[in-house]
N, C-alpha and C positions, 0 to 999 in steps of 0.2 A: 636430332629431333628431341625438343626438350617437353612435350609435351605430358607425360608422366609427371614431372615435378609442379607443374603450371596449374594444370588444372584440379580443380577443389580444393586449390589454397585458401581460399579466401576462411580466414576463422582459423586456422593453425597458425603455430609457433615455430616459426625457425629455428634450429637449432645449427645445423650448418649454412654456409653459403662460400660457394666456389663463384669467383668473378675473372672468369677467361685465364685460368691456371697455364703456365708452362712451367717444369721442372727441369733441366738441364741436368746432365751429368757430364763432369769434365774427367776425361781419361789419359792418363799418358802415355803416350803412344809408342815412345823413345828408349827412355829406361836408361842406356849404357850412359855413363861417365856423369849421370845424374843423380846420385843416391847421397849425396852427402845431407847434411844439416842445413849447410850455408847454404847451397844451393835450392835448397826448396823452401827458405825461408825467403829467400830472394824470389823466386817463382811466384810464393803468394803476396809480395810486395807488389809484383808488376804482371799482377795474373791476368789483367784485361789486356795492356799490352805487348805481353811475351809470349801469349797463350800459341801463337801460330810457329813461332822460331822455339819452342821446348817442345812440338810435337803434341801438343795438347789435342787430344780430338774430343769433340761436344757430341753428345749423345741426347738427342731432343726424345726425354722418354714421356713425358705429358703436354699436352697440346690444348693452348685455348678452350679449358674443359669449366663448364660452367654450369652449375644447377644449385637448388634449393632441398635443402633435408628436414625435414618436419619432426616434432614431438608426436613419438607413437609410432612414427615410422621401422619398418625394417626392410634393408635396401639391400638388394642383393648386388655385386658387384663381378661382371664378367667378362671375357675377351680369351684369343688365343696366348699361347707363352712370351712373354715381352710384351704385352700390350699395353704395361702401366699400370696396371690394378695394385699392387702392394706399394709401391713407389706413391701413388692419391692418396692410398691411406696412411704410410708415414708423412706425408706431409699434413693431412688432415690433422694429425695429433703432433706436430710440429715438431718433428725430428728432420724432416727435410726442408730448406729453404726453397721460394720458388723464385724462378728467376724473373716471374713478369706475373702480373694477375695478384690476387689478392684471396685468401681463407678467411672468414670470420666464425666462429665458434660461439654457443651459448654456453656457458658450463665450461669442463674440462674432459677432453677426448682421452679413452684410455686403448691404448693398440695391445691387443690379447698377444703378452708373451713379453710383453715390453714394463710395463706397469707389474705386473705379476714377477719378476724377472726370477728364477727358479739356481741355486747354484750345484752343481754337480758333485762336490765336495760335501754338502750338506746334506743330511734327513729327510726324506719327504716330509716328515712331522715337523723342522726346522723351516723348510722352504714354506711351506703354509704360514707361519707364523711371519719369517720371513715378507712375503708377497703380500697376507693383507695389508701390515702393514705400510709395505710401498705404495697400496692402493690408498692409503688413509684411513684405513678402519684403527679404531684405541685396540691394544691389548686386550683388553674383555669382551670387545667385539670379536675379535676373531678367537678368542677361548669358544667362546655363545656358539659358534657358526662351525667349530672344528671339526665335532666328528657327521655333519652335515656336509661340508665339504670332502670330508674322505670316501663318506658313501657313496657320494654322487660321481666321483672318480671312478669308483668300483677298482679302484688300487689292490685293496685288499682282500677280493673277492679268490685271490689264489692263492691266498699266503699274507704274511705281514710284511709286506712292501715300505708300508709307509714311515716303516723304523729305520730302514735302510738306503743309503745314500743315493741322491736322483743319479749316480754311476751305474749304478746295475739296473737301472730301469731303461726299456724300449722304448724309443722315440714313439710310438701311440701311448703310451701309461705317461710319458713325461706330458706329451700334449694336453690330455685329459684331464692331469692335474694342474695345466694353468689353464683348463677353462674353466674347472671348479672353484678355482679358488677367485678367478674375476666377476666370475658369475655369482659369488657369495656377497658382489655389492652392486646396489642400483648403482647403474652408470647414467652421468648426461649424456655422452655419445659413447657407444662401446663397437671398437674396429676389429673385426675378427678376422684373422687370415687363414685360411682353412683348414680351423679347430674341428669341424664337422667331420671332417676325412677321416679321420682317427677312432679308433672303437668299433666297437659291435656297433646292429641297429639297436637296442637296448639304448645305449648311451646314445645314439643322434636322437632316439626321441626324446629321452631326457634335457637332450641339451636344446632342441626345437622347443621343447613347452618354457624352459625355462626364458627362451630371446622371448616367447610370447609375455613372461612375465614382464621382463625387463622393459619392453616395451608398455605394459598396461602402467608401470611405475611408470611413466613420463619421460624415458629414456627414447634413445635411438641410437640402431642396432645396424652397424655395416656391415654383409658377409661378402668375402674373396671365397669361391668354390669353384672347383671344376665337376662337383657333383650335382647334374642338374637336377636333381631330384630332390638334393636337401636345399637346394634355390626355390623350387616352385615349394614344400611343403614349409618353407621357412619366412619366404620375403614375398611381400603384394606387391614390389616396386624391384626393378631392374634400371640398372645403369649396364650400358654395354661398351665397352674401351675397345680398342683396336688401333692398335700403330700408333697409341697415345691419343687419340683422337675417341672423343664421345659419339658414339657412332650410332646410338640410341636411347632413351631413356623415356620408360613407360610402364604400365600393368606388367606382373611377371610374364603370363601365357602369351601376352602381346611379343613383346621382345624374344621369351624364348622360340619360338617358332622362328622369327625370321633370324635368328643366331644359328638355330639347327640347321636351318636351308642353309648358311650359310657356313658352314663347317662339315657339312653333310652327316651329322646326326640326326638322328630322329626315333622317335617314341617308340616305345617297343607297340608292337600291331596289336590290336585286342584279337584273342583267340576267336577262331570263326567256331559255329555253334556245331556238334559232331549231327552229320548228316547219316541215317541209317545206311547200311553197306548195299540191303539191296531194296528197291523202290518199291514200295506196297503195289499188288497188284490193282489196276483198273477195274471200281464198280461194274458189272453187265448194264 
């Protein structure tokens, strides 16, 4: 159902647009007496025709997936494990080819972690400088934006992290610091793979006002989440995947509900109102 994207188009700006995507992944299924140079240079010579005698197996991970992304938009992007949500959005931002269908893009798509690209060997202080740069900000830009960026990381809220190489830092502290540091430039489309997950609530609200900002700049904001919580206080729009297939796309409360039913989650119950222990006695 594509009706989420369709309706109150009229007067918005496209910024994306999927035209019946497939993605494929080709796997090899074989492996023994195949490792050589020759031989897999020969492979990708006659990859259409050899695909079934080397054991190749096709992995249909995105299917005929088609919708419209709007200026101002923030979309949230969900499904259970495998269902093609990070696989749309490397292709969105053109790391993956598709094998049928068509992406068109306004702008240039940046995938949170990819653009920002963080080295393990270097400084948190170096990777900042590092990563705006890869985003395209000049040198004085990301000087202007630096210690804005470290705060918003809250890196350094234990100690001085940020002198010290992304080695010794947690996979939430390294996450944190490439959404601060992508989040330090308006994006035309900005594809977030679940930067949200990571941090206290402190830093998801942080990081929710800021998509709002991103958004009010003219951008558009994609989230991959398995937290429905920072979906519904993040994104007015839902895309829902499953088995590669678009299996919905509408208002967020719309979609999440029938995604709950359908995973059998659901909303925590509102507390009933505490009823006195023993019942006032009866007027004469």
């Amino acid at each position: 159902m594509g009706a989420g994207g369709a309706s109150g188009a009229a007067g918005k700006v496209p910024t994306v647009v999927a035209d019946r995507v497939d993605i494929v992944y080709r796997v090899n299924g074989t492996g023994a007496g195949r490792g050589s140079a020759t031989a897999a240079l020969n492979r990708i010579l006659r990859r259409r025709q050899t695909e079934q005698a080397a054991g190749v197996r096709r992995v249909h991970a995105v299917r005929k997936v088609s919708f419209v992304a709007y200026k101002g938009e923030a979309i949230g992007l969900i499904g259970t494990n495998g269902s093609g949500k990070s696989t749309l959005l490397k292709a969105v931002a053109g790391l993956l080819p598709v094998e049928s269908g068509q992406i068109f893009t306004d702008g240039q798509p940046s995938l949170l972690g990819v653009n920002a690209a963080l080295m393990n060997d270097l400084t948190g202080e170096r990777n900042v400088l590092l990563g705006g740069l890869a985003m395209g900000m000049s040198r004085e830009q990301v000087k202007e934006r630096y210690q804005d960026i470290v705060d918003f990381s809250g890196i350094n809220e234990k100690g001085d992290f940020i002198t010290l190489p992304m080695r010794t830092y947690s996979s939430g502290m390294a996450a944190r610091l490439r959404f601060s540091i992508a989040a330090a430039k308006d994006h035309d489309v900005l594809l977030i793979d679940e930067a949200l997950a990571t941090g206290d609530r402190s830093f998801q609200k942080r990081s929710e006002q800021r998509i709002r900002e991103l958004r009010q700049h003219a951008g558009t904001v994609f989230l991959v989440s398995h937290n429905n919580k920072s979906i519904r206080d993040t994104c007015e729009r839902v895309l829902w995947l499953e088995r590669g297939e678009l299996r919905m796309d509408g208002p967020t409360e719309e979609v999440m509900k029938e995604y709950e039913a359908f995973t059998g989650e659901k909303k925590p119950a509102a507390k009933p109102v505490a009823k006195p222990a023993v019942e006032p006695a009866a007027k004469a």
